[in-house]
C-alpha positions as CSV (number, residue, x, y, z in Angstrom):
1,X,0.6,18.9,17.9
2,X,2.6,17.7,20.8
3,X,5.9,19.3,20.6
4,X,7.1,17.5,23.4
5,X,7.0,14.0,21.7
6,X,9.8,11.6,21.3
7,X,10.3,11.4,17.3
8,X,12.0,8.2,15.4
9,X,11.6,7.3,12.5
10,X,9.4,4.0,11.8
11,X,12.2,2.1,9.5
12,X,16.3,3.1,10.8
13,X,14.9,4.5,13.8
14,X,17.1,7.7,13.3
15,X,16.0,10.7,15.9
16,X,16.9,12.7,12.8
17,X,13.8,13.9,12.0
18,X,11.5,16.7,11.2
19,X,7.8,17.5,11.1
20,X,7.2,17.6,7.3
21,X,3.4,18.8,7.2
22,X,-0.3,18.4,8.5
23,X,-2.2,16.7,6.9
24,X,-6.0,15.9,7.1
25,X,-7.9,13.0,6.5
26,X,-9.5,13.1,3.1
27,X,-11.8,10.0,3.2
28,X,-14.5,12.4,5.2
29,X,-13.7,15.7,4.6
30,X,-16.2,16.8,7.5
31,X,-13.3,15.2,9.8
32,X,-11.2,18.2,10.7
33,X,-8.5,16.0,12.6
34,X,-4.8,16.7,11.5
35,X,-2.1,14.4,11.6
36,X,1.5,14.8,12.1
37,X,3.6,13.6,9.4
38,X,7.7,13.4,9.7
39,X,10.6,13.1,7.0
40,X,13.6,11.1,8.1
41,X,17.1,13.1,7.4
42,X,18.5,9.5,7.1
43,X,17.0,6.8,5.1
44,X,14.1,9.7,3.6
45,X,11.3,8.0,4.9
46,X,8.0,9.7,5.7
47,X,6.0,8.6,8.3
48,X,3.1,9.1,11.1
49,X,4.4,9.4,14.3
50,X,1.3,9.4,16.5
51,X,-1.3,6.7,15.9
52,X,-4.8,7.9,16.8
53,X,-6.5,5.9,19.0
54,X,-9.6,5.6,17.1
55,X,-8.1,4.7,14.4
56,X,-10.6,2.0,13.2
57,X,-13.2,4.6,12.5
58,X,-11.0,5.3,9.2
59,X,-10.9,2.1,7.8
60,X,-15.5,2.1,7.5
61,X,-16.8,0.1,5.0
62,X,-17.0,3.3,2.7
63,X,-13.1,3.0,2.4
64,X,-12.3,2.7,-1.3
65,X,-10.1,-0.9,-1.1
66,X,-13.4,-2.5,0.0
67,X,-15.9,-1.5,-2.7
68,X,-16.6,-3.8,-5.6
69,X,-16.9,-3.6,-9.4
70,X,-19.6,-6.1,-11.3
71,X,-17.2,-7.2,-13.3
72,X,-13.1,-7.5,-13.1
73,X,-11.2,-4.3,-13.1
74,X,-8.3,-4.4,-15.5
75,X,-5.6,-3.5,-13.0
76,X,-6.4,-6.8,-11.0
77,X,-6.0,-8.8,-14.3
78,X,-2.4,-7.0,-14.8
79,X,-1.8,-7.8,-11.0
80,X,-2.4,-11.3,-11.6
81,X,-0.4,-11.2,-14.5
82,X,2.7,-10.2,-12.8
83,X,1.9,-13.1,-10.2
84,X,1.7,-15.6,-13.3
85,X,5.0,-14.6,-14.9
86,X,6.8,-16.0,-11.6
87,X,5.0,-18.4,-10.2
88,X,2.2,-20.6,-11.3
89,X,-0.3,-23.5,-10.1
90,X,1.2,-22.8,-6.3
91,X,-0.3,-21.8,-3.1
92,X,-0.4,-17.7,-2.6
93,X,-0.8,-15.4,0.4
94,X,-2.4,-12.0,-0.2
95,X,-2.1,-9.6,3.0
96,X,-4.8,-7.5,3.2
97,X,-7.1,-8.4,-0.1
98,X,-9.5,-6.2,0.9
99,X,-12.3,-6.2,-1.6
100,X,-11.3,-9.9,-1.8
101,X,-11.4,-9.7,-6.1
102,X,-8.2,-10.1,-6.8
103,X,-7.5,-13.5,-4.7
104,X,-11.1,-14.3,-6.4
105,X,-9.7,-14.0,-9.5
106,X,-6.4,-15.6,-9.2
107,X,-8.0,-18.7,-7.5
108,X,-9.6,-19.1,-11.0
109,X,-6.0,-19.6,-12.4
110,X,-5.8,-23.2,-10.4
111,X,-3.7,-21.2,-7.2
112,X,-4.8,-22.2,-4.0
113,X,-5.0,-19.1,-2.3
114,X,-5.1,-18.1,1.1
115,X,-6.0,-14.4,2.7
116,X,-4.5,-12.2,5.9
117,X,-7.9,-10.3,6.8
118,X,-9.2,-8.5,9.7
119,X,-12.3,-7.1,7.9
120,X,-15.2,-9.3,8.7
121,X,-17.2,-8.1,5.4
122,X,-13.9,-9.3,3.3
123,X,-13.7,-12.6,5.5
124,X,-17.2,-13.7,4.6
125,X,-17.2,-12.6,0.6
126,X,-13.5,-14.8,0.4
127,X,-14.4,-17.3,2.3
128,X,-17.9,-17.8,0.3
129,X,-15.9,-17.8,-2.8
130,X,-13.9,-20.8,-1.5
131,X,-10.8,-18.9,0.4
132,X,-9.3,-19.6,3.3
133,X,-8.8,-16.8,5.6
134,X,-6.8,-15.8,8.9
135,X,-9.1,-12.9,9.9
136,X,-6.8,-11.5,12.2
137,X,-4.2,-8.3,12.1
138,X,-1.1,-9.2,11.3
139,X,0.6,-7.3,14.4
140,X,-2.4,-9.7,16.5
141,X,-0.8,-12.5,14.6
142,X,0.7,-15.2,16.3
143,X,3.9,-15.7,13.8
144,X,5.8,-18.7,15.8
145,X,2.9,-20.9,15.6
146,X,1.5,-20.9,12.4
147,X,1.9,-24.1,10.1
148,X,1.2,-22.2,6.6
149,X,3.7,-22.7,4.2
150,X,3.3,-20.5,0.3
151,X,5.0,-20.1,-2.8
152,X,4.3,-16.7,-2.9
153,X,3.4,-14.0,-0.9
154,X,1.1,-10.6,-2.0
155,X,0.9,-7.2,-0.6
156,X,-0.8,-5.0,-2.9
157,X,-0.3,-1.4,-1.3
158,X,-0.1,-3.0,2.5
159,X,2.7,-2.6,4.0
160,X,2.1,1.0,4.6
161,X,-0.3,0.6,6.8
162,X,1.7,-1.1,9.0
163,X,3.0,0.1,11.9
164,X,6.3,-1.8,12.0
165,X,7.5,-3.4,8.4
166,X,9.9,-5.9,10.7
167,X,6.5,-7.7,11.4
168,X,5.9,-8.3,8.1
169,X,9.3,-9.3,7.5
170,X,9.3,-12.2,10.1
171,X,6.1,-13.2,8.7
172,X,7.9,-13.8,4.9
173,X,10.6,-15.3,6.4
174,X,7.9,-17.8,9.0
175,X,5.8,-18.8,5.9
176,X,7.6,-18.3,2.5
177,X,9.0,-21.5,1.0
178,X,12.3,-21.4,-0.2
179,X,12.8,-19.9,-3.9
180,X,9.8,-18.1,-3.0
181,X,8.3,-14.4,-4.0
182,X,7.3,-11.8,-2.3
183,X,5.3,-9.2,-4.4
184,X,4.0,-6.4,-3.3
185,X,3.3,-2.4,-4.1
186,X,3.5,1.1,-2.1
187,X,3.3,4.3,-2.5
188,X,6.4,5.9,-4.5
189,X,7.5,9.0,-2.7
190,X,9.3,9.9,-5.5
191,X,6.7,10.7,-8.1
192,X,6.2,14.0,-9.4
193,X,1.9,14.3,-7.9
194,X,3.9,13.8,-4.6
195,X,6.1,16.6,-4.8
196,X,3.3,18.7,-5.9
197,X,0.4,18.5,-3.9
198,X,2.5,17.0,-0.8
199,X,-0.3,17.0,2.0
200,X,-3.0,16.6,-0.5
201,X,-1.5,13.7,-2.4
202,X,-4.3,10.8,-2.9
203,X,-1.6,8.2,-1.7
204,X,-1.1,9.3,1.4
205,X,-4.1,8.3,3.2
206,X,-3.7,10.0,6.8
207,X,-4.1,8.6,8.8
208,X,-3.8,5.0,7.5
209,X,-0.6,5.4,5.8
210,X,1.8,4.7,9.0
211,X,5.3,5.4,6.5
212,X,6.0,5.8,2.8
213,X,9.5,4.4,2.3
214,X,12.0,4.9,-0.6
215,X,12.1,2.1,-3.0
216,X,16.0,1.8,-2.2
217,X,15.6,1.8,1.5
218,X,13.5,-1.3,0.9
219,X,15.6,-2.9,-1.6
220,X,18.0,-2.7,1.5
221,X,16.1,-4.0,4.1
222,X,14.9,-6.9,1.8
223,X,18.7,-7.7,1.2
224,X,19.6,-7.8,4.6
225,X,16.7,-10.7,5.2
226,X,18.0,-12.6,2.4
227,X,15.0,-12.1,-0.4
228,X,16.6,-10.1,-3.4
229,X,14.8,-7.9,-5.6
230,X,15.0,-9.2,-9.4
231,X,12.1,-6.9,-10.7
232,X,10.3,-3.5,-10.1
233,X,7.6,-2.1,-12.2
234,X,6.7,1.7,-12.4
235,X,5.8,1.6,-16.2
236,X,3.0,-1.1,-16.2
237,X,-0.5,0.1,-16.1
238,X,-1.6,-0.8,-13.0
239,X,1.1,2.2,-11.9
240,X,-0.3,4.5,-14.3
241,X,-3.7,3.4,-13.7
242,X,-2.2,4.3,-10.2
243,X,-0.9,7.6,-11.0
244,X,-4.0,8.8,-13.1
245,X,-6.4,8.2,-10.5
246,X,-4.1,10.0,-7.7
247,X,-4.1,13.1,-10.0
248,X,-7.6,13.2,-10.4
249,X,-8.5,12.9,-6.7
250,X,-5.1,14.4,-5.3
251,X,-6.2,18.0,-7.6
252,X,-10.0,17.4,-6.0
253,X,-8.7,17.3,-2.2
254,X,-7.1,20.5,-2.6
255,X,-10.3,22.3,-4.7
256,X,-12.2,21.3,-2.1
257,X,-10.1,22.9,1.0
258,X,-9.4,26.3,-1.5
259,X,-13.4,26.2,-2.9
260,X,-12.6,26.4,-6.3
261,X,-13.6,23.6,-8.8
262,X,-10.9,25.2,-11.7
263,X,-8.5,22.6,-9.2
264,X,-10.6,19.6,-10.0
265,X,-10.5,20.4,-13.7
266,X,-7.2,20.8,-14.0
267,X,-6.2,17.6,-12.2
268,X,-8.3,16.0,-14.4
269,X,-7.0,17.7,-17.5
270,X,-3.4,16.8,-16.0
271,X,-4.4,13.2,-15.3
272,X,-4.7,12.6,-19.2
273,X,-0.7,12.7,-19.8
274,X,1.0,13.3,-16.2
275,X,1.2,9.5,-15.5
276,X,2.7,8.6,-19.0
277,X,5.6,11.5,-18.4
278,X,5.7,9.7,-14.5
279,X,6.2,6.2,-16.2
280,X,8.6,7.5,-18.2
281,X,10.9,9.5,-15.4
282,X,9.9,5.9,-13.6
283,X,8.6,8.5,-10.7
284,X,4.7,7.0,-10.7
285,X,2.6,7.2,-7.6
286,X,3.6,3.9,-6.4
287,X,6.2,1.2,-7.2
288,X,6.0,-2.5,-7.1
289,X,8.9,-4.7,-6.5
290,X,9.0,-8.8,-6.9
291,X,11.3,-10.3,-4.3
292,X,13.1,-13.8,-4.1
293,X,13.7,-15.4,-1.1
């Protein structure tokens, strides 16, 4: 820990800032690497401040967004739902598909879809299955000069793992057609599995997660681009679905650092009800907000 290091805080750029925890990467718990996460006083955001520089050696093809199921998963049927209820038959951007299923999916629905993908693995499944892909980072991307134009944009829990949202931003505004959506999911600070198991929590993903920002710091940001919010889900079940899982893996990260299974069971015992009372409190592990521009 470098306590030397200038801090500021990935989204208002406030100084006012403190180290909030350690936390370790999960994903291979043989990695004993700790990372250095901060809470902004200001706008409440948490965030990395230190990238490692080998960062690429988290995201391995083991990484659970790029594994997939032999037949569709129900959350990416209630993804594509949402998608349907405000725009149909149109062209759609997803950033960052990942496994590639739910783009697969949706292209099935007569969209004409188009994928943001660095992974080369993802590249070639989308691309076999008929999508066209920019497989390129989005911080590598050249913004000005691309000729895209879509109805609606996707970012199913994305933005995250960026390291600046304002590049994301001038891509909506680039590419997006007017009266167009933006739809896209995060990690919601907010929940109650957050608050309890904090370092642990399944959603935060150190080091991939760059910053986890408050739904109403977003809402703002959004606003002051011109693309207002009209919905946000935190009852549907792909955020339960959301929530349940988290539980489950958040209570077996910590069972696994305190060697004792009774953890594990009870996050798995707490997983059978603790999203429903989330969903109800609207504090489940993520959020997902639908944006007009």
């Amino acid at each position: 820990m470098n306590t030397n290091q200038f801090i500021q805080c990935r989204i208002c750029k406030s100084s006012n800032c403190n180290t909030m925890f350690l936390a370790n990467s999960f994903d291979n718990l043989k990695d004993s690497s700790q990372f250095q996460y901060f809470n902004c006083y200001d706008c409440k955001t948490i965030f990395l401040n230190t990238i490692p520089k080998n960062l690429a050696a988290y995201y391995n093809q083991d990484y659970a967004p790029y594994q997939r199921s032999k037949k569709i998963q129900k959350h990416i049927k209630k993804n594509i739902d949402i998608v349907k209820k405000f725009s149909q038959n149109c062209k759609v951007l997803e950033i960052g598909p990942g496994n590639g299923e739910f783009l697969v999916e949706l292209a099935k629905e007569n969209y004409e879809c188009f994928a943001l993908e660095p992974d080369i693995s993802s590249k070639n499944f989308l691309e076999k299955n008929k999508i066209q892909v920019i497989n390129e980072k989005l911080e590598d991307l050249e913004i000005d000069n691309l000729q895209l134009k879509v109805d609606v944009i996707v970012a199913w829990h994305v933005i995250e793992h960026f390291e600046d949202l304002n590049i994301f931003i001038k891509l909506c505004e680039k590419i997006l057609n007017k009266d167009g959506y933006i739809i896209l999911s995060t990690p919601n600070t907010d929940s109650i599995s957050f608050n309890i198991f904090k370092k642990y929590w399944y959603q935060l993903e150190a080091p991939k997660h760059f910053f986890m920002i408050k739904e109403k710091k977003l809402d703002q940001i959004m606003a002051s681009n011109y693309f207002n919010k009209i919905k946000s889900y935190k009852r549907d079940y792909t955020s339960i679905y959301n929530s349940k899982f988290g539980w489950e893996t958040s209570a077996y990260y910590f069972s696994k650092v305190k060697k004792n299974k009774v953890y594990s069971y009870l996050g798995k015992i707490l997983s059978l009800f603790m999203p429903y009372i989330e969903a109800l409190l609207n504090k489940t592990a993520q959020y997902i907000c639908v944006y007009k521009k």
